[in-house]
DRENROVO-247890 format. One record per residue (C-alpha): residue in three letters; x, y, z; residue number from 1. Coordinates in steps of 0.001 Angstrom, whole numbers, plus 500000, padded with zeros to 6 digits. Example, Ala and Ser with C-alpha at 12.3 -4.5 7.8 and 13.67 -1.06 7.14 Angstrom:
+------+--------+--------+--------+------+
: resn :      x :      y :      z : resi :
+------+--------+--------+--------+------+
:  ala : 512300 : 495500 : 507800 :    1 :
:  ser : 513670 : 498940 : 507140 :    2 :
+------+--------+--------+--------+------+
END
This chain:
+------+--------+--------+--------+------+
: resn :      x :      y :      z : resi :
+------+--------+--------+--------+------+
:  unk : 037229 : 454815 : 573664 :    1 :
:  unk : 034806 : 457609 : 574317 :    2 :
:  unk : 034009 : 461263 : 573181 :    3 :
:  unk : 034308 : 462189 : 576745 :    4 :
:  unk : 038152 : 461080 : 576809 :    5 :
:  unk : 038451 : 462789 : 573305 :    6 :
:  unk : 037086 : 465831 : 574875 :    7 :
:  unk : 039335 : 465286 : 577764 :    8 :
:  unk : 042559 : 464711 : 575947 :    9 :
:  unk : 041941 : 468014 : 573656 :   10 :
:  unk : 041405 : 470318 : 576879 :   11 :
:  unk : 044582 : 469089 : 578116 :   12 :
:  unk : 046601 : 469378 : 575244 :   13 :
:  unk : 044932 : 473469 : 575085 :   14 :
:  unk : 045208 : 474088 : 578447 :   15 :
:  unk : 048934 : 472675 : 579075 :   16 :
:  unk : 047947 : 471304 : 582642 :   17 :
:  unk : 045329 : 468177 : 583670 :   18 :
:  unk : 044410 : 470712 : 586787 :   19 :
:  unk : 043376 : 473614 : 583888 :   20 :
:  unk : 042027 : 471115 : 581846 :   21 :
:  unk : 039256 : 469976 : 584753 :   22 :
:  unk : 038170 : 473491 : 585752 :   23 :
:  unk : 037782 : 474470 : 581846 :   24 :
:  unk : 035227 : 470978 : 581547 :   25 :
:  unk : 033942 : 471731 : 585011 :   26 :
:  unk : 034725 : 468659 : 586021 :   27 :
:  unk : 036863 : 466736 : 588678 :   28 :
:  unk : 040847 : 466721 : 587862 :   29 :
:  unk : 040849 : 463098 : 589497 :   30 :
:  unk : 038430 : 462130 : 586912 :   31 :
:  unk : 039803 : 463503 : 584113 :   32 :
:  unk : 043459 : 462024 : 584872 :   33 :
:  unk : 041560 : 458551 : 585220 :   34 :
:  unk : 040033 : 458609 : 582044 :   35 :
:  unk : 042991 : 459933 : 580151 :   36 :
:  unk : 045170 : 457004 : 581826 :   37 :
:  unk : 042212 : 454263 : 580767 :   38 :
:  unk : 042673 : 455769 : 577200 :   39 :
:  unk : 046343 : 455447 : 577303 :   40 :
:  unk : 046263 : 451780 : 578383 :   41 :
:  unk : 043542 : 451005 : 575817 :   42 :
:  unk : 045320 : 452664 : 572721 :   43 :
:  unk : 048839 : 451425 : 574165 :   44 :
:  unk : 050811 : 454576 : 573760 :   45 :
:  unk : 051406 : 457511 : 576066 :   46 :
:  unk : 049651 : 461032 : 574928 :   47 :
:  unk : 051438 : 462868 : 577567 :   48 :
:  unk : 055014 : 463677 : 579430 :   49 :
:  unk : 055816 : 465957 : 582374 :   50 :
:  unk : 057084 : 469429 : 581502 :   51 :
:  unk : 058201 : 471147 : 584040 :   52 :
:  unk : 054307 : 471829 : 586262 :   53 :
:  unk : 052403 : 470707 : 583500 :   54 :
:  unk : 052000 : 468525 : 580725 :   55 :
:  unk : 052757 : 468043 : 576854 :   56 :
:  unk : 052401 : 466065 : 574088 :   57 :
:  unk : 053853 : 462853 : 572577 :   58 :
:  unk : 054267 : 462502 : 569046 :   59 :
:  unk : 051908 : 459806 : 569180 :   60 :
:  unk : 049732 : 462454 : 571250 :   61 :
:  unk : 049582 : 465427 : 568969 :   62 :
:  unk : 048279 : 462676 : 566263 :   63 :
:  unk : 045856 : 461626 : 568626 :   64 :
:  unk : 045112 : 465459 : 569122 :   65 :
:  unk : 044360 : 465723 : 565954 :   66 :
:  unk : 042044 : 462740 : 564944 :   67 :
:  unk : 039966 : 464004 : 568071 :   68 :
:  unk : 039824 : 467751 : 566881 :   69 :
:  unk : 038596 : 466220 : 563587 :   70 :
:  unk : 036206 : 463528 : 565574 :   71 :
:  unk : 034915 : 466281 : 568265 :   72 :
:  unk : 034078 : 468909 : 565319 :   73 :
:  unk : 031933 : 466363 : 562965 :   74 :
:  unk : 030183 : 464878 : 566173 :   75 :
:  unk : 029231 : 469099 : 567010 :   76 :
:  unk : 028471 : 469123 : 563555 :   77 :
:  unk : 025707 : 466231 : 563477 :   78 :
:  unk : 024529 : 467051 : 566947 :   79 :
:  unk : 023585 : 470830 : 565573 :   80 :
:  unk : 022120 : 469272 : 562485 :   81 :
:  unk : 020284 : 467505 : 564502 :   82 :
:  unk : 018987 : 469120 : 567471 :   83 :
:  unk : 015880 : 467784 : 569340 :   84 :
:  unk : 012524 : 469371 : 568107 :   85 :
:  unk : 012033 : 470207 : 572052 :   86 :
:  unk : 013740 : 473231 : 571536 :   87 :
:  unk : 016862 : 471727 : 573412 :   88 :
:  unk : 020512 : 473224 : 571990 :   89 :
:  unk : 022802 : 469623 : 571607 :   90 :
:  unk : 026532 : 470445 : 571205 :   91 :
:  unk : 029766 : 471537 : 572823 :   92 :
:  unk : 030030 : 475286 : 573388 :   93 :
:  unk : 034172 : 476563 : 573526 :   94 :
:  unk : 034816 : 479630 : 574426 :   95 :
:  unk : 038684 : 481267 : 574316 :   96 :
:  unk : 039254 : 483704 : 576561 :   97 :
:  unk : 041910 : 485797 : 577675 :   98 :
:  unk : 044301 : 484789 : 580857 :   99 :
:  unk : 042658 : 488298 : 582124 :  100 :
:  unk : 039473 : 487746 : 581498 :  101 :
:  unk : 038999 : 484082 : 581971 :  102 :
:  unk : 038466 : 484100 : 585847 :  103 :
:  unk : 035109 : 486120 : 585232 :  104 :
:  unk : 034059 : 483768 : 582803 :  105 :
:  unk : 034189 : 480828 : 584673 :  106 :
:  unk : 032884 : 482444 : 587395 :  107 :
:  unk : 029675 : 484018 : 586303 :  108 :
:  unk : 028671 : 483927 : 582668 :  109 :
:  unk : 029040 : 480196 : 581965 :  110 :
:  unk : 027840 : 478897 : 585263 :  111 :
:  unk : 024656 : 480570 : 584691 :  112 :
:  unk : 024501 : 479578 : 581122 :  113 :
:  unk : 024998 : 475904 : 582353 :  114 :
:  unk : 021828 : 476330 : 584303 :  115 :
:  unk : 020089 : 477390 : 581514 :  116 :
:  unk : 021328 : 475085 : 579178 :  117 :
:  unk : 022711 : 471854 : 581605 :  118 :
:  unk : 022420 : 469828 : 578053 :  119 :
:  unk : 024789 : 472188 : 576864 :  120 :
:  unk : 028623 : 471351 : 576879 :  121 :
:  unk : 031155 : 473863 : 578022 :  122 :
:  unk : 034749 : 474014 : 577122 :  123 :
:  unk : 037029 : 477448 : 577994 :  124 :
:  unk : 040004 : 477516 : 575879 :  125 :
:  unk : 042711 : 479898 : 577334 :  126 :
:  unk : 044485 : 482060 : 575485 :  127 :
:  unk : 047444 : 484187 : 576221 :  128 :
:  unk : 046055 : 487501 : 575200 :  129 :
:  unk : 043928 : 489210 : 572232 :  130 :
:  unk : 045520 : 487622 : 569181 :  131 :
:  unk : 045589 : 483854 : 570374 :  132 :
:  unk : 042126 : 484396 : 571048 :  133 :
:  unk : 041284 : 485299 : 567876 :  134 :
:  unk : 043675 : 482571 : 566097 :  135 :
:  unk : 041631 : 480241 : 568380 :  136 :
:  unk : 038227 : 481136 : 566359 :  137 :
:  unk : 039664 : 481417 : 563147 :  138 :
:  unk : 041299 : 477630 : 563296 :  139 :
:  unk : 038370 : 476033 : 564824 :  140 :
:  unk : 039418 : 475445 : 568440 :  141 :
:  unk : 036692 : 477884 : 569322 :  142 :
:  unk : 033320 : 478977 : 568258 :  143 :
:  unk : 033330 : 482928 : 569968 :  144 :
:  unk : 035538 : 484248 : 572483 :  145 :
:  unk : 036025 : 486768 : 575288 :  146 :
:  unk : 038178 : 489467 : 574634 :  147 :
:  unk : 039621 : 493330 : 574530 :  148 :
:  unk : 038305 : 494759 : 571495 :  149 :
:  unk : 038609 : 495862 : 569202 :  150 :
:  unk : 039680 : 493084 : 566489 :  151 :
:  unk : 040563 : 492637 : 562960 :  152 :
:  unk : 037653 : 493402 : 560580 :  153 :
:  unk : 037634 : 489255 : 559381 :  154 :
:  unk : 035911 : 488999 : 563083 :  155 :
:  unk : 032458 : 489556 : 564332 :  156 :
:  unk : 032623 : 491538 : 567582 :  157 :
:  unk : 029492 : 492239 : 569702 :  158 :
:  unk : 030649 : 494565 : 572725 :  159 :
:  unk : 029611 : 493404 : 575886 :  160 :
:  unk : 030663 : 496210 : 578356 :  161 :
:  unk : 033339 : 498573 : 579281 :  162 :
:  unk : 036025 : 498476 : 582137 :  163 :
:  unk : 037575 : 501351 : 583751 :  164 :
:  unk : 040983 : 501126 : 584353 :  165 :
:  unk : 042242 : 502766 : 587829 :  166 :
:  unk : 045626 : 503248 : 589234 :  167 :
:  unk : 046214 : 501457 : 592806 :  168 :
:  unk : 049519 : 503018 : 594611 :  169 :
:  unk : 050659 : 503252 : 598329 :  170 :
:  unk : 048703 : 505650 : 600339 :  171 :
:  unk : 051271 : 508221 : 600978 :  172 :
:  unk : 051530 : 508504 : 597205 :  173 :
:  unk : 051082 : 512474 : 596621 :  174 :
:  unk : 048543 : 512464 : 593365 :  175 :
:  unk : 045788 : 514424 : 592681 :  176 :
:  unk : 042071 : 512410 : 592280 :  177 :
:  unk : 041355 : 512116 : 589884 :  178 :
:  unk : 044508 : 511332 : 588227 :  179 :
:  unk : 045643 : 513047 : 585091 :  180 :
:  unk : 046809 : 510981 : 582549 :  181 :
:  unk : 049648 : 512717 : 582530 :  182 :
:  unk : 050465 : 512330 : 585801 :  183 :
:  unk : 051624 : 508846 : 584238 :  184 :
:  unk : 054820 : 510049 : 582570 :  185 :
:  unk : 057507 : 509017 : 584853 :  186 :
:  unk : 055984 : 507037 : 587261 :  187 :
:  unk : 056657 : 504093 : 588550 :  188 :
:  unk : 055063 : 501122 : 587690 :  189 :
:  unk : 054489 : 497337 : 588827 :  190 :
:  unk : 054277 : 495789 : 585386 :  191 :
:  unk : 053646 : 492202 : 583895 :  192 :
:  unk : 056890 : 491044 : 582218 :  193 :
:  unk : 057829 : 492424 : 578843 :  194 :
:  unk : 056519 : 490547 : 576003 :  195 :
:  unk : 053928 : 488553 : 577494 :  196 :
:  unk : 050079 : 489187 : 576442 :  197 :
:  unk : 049028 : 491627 : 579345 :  198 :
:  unk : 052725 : 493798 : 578853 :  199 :
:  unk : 051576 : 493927 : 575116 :  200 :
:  unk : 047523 : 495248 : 576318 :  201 :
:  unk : 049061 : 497598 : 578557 :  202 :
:  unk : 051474 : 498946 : 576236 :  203 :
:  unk : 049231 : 499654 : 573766 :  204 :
:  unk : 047147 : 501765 : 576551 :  205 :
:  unk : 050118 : 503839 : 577299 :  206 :
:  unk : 050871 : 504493 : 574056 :  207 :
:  unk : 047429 : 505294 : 573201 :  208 :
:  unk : 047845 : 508397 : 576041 :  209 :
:  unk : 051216 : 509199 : 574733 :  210 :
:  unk : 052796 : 508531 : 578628 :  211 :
:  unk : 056179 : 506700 : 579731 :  212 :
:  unk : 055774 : 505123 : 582976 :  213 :
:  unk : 058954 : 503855 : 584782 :  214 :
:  unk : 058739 : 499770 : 584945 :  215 :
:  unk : 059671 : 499409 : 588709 :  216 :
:  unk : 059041 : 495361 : 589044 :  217 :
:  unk : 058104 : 493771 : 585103 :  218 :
:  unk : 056613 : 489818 : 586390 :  219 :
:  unk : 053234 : 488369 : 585172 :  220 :
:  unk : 053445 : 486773 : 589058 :  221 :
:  unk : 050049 : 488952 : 589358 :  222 :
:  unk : 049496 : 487697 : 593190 :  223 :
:  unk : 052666 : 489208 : 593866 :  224 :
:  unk : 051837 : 492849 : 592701 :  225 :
:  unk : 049737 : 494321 : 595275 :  226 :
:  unk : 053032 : 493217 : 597575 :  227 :
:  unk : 055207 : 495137 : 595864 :  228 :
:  unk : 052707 : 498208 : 595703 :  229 :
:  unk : 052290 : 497677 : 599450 :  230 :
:  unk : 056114 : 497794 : 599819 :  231 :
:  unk : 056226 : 501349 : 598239 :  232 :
:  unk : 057897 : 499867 : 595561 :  233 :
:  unk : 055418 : 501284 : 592432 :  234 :
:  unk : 051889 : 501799 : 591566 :  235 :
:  unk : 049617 : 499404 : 589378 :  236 :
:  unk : 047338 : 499836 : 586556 :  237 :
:  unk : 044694 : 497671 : 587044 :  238 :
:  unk : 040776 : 497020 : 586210 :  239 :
:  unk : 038559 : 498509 : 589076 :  240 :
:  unk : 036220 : 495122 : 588679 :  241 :
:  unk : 038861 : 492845 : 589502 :  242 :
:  unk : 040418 : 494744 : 591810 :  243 :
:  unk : 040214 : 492255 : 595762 :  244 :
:  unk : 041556 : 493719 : 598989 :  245 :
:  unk : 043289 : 497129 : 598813 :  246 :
:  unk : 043695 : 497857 : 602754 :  247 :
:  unk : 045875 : 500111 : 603026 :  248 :
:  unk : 046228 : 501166 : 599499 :  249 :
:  unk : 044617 : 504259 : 596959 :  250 :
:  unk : 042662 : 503051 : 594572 :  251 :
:  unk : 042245 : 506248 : 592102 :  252 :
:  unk : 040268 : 506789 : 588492 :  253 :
:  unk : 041873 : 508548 : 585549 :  254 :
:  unk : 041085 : 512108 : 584246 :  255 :
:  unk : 040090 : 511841 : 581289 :  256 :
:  unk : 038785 : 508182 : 582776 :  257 :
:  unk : 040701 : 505043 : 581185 :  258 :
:  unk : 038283 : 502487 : 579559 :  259 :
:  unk : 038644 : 499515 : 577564 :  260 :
:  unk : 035873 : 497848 : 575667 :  261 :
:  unk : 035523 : 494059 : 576156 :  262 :
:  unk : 032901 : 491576 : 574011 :  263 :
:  unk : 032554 : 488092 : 572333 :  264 :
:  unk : 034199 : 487769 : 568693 :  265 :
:  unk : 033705 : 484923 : 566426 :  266 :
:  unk : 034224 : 484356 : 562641 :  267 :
:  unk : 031376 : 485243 : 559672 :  268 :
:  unk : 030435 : 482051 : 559303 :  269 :
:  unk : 027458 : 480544 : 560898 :  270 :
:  unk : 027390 : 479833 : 564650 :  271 :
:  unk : 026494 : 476720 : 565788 :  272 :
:  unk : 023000 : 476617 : 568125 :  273 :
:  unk : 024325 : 476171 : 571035 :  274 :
:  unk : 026713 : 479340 : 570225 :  275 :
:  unk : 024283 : 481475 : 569195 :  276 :
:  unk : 022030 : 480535 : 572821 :  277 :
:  unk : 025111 : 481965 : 574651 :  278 :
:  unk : 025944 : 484720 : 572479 :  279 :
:  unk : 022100 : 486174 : 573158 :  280 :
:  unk : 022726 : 485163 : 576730 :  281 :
:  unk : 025581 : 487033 : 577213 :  282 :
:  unk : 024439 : 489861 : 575325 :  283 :
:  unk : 021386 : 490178 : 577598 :  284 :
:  unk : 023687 : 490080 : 580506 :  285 :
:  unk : 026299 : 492593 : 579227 :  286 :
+------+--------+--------+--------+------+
END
């Protein structure tokens, strides 16, 4: 037995999927299933079981889950006690993020964080929206993470930036650009699926400008939504950042614009190093 399988078998059990699990690690999903099995055959009991396209927990796996949350923590803990007089930052660095949010940290702040730091060790525990995210640095499972803010006043926020949001609909779609936030009442909207994590965000946006869309197609199958935009069928509310093809589509801004204000939270207790490296580096990129 290894930290690296303890590591492994934790990322799994956050991440619901071996696949998830290997990107979060940045490491290869082969790899990680092999040393999960070799773990299995060495402790004799099975962690995991096939749900449906992913994975979940034994009983004798969510007691292993939690001996390794307990071993992973004190192991961070001497590491940062520790670190090398070189200057070097020991330690695991986990980061929850948002399901909307996470694709931009994986892409760009923590790979160039890893070059800065390649002693550093990264972890990106997903979270379904703005309060898991915060439950995941209030229990431990995280030391800061990505997310809309703003957040309860028992968590540290530091702002990184702010995202306009911009309404994508069919080209023949009469509107004025801008588009008044008015214009909003009554139309008709491609939505994620009532009661998930972006339906709540979005909701609270809405509300926020006092408007009623009408939901036209409520799914969180977000590859699916330009489609039905395409097809006439609504329009979508979406960030102009992570907007990707639009051919053939309006992409308009909001009068008064619509903005929402995204940063790194953590608790008020002390970071550990490695934490506090990438909080300054993401600051400095923000």
């Amino acid at each position: 037995m290894n930290l690296r399988q303890l590591r492994y078998v934790v990322a799994t059990a956050d991440h619901g999927t071996m696949t998830a699990a290997a990107q979060a690690l940045f490491v290869a999903q082969p790899a990680l299933s092999r040393a999960i099995r070799e773990l299995e055959r060495e402790l004799g009991v099975e962690l995991f079981a096939r749900a449906g396209r992913g994975v979940a927990l034994t009983d004798s796996g969510e007691q292993i889950v939690r001996y390794a949350r307990d071993a992973l923590r004190a192991v961070d803990a001497i590491e940062a006690f520790s670190a090398a007089p070189t200057g070097a930052r020991p330690g695991e660095l986990r980061v929850a993020s948002t399901s909307t949010l996470e694709p931009e940290l994986t892409a760009r702040l923590l790979p160039e964080f890893a070059r800065e730091q390649p002693a550093a060790r990264i972890r990106v525990v997903r979270c379904d929206g703005r309060e898991s995210a915060g439950a995941a640095v209030r229990d431990g499972r995280a030391d800061l993470a990505l997310t809309d803010l703003p957040v309860p006043g028992d968590l540290a926020a530091h702002p990184l930036e702010q995202r306009e949001i911009v309404l994508i609909s069919p080209a023949g779609l009469n509107l004025r650009e801008p588009v008044p936030q008015s214009a909003l009442e009554g139309l008709r909207l491609v939505m994620p699926a009532r009661g998930s994590a972006r339906r709540t965000e979005l909701d609270g946006v809405l509300s926020r400008i006092g408007v009623t869309p009408i939901p036209a197609v409520e799914s969180n199958e977000r590859g699916a939504w330009l489609t039905w935009v395409r097809a006439g069928v609504g329009s979508l509310m979406w960030y102009r950042n992570q907007i990707e093809t639009v051919e053939g589509l309006a992409v308009r801004s909001f009068m008064p614009p619509i903005t929402t204000t995204i940063g790194l939270v953590h608790t008020r207790r002390p970071l550990p190093p490695v934490a506090r490296e990438f909080l300054a580096f993401a600051k400095s990129r923000g």
